[in-house]
C-alpha positions in Angstrom: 0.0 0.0 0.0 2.7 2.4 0.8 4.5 1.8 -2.5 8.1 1.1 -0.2 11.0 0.4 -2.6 13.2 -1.5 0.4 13.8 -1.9 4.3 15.9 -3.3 6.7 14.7 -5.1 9.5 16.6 -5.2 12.9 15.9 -6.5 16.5 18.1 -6.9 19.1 18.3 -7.6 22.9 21.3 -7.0 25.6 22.7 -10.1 24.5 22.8 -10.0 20.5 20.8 -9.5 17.0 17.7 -11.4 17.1 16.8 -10.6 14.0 18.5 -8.3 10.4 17.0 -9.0 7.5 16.7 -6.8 4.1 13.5 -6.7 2.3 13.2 -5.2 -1.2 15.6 -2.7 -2.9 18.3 -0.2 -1.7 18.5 0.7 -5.9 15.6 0.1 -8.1 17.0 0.5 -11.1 19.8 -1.4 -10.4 18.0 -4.1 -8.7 20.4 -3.8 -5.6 18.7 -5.6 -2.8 19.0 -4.5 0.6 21.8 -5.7 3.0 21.4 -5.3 6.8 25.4 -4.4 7.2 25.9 -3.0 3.7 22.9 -1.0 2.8 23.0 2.7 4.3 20.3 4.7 5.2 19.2 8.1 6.0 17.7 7.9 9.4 17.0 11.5 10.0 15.9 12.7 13.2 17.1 9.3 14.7 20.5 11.4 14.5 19.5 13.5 17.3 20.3 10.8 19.6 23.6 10.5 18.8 24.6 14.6 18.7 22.7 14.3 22.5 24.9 11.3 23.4 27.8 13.6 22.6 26.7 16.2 24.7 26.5 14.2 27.3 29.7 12.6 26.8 30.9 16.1 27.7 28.6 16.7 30.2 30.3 13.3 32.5 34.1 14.8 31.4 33.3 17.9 33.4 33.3 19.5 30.2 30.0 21.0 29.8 27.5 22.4 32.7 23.8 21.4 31.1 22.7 24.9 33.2 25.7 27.3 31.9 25.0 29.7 29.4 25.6 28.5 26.0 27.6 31.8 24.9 30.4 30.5 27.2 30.6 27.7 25.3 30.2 29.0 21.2 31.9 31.6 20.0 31.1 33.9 17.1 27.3 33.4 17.3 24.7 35.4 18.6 22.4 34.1 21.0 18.4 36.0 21.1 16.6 35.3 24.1 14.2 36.8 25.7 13.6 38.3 29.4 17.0 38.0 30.0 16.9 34.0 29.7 19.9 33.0 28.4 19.8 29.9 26.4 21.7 26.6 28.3 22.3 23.2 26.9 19.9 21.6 28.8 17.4 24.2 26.9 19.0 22.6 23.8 18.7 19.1 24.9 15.3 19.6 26.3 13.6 21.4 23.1 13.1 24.1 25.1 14.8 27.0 23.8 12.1 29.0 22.8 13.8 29.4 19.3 11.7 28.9 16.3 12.7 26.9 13.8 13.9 27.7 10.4 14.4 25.3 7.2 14.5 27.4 4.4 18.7 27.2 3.1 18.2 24.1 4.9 19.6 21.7 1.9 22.1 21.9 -0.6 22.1 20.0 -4.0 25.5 19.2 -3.9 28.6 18.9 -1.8 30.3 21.7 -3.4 27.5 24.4 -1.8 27.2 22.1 1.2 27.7 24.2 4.2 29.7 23.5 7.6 27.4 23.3 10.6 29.0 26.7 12.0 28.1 28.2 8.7 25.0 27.3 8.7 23.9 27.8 12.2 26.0 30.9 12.1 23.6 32.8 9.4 21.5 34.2 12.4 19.1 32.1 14.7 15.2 32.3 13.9 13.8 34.7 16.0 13.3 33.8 19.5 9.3 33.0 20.6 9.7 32.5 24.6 11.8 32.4 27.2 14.2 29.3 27.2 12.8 26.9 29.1 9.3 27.8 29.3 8.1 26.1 26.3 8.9 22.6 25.2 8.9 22.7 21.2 10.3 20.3 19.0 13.4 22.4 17.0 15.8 21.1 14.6 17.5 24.1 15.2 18.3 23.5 18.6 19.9 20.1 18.0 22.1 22.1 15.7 23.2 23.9 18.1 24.0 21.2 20.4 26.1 19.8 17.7 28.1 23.2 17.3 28.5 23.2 20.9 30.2 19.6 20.2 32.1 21.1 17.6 33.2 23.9 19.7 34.4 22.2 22.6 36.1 19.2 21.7 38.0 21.5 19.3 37.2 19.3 16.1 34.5 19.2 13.5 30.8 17.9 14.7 31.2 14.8 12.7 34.5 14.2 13.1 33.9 14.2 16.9 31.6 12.0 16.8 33.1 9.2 14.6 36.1 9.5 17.3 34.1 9.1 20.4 30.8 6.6 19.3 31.0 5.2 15.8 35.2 4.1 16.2 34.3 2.5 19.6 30.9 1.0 18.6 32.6 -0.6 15.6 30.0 1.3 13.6 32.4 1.3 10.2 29.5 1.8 8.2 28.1 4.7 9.7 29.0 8.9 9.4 27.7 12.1 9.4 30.3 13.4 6.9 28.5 11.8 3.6 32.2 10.6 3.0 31.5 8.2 -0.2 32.5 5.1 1.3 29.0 5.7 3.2 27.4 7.0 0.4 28.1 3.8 -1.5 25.6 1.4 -1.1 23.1 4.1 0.1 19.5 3.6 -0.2 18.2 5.9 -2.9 14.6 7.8 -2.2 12.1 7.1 -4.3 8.6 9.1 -4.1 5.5 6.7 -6.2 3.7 8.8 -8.9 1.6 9.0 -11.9 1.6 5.2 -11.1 5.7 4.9 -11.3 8.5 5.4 -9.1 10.7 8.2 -8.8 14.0 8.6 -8.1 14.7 11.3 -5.6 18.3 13.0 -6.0 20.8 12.9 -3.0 20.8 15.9 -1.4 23.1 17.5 1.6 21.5 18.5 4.8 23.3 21.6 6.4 22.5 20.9 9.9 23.5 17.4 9.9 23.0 17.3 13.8 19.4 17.0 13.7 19.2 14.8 11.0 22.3 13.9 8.9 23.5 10.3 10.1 24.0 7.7 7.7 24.1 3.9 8.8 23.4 0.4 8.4 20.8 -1.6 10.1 23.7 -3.8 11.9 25.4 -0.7 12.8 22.5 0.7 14.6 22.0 -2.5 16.1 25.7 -1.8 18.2 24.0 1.8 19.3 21.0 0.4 20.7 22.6 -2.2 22.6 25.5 -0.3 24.3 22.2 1.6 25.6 20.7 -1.7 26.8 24.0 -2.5 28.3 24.3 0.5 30.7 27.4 2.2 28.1 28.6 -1.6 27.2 28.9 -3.7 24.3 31.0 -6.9 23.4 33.4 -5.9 26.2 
């Protein structure tokens, strides 16, 4: 009914995969069928988990303070807030900021106008609706934020920090939020159905890959979910 060109299939438990199976296509026209630990996807806002788990791999190093304001934190970015609120990173973690979100300039069609998560969150916040914490909203924005504050205190670029502290331990190989090709080979293309056919969707680049840039196999994700299981363990 829904017209799906391909999916992968995961379960796990604290001990193992249960189950990782690949249904349908990652390619259409190329009749590629889906791989649980070749085939990457997109996961979108699934991503968010992983910029938080960052954050709070800071927060435990003494790093970061959740209730300091953000400002001490990022440099060269102006903060709007309103009755003398100041944003925090808890506010970030929390979706409640009282920023509103923004996607237009969101994308770029290719890598070449791709822009760094600085530049991008760097054009000027949306215009601030509440006082941070008063209002829990939902913001894409704000989990860009959190990933500049990565960026900005480990000294290192968003994604580069977090393949060094998560994917590299996790054995996620297969996993980045760089859209280097070796990830981008085997990727599950988008299709949208239409006029009775399918239609290939191009690849596009998300400029605030913290909130939803992550590309990953189904056998990677498996090794994120159970570290979680584990209490911050897997495999030793």
């Amino acid at each position: 009914r829904r017209h799906l060109v391909g999916a992968v299939v995961v379960v796990v438990d604290r001990e193992g995969v249960i189950l990782a199976e690949g249904y349908g296509y990652a390619d259409l026209d190329q009749q590629t069928p889906v791989r649980p630990d070749h085939t990457t996807f997109r996961v979108a806002s699934v991503s968010k988990l992983f910029t938080t788990t960052a954050v709070m791999q800071l927060v435990e190093r003494g790093s970061v303070d959740l209730d300091r304001e953000l400002s001490a934190y990022v440099e060269g970015v102006e903060f709007p807030h309103r009755d003398e609120q100041p944003i925090t990173p808890r506010h970030l973690l929390t979706h409640s900021s009282g920023v509103s979100e923004g996607f237009i300039g969101s994308l770029a069609r290719t890598r070449e106008e791709w822009l760094s998560l600085r530049e991008s969150m760097g054009r000027g916040l949306p215009a601030p609706f509440a006082p941070a914490g008063k209002i829990i909203s939902y913001a894409n924005y704000g989990i860009g934020l959190a990933g500049l504050l990565v960026e900005s205190v480990s000294g290192r670029p968003f994604h580069e920090t977090v393949s060094r502290e998560i994917l590299q331990p996790l054995g996620m190989t297969r996993s980045s939020f760089g859209m280097e090709p070796a990830v981008l080979d085997g990727l599950a293309q988008g299709y949208v159905f239409a006029s009775g056919a399918q239609r290939r969707i191009p690849v596009d680049f998300l400029n605030n890959p913290a909130s939803g840039g992550l590309v990953t196999t189904g056998l990677d994700m498996a090794r994120f979910l159970r570290v979680f299981l584990n209490g911050g363990e897997v495999d030793g």
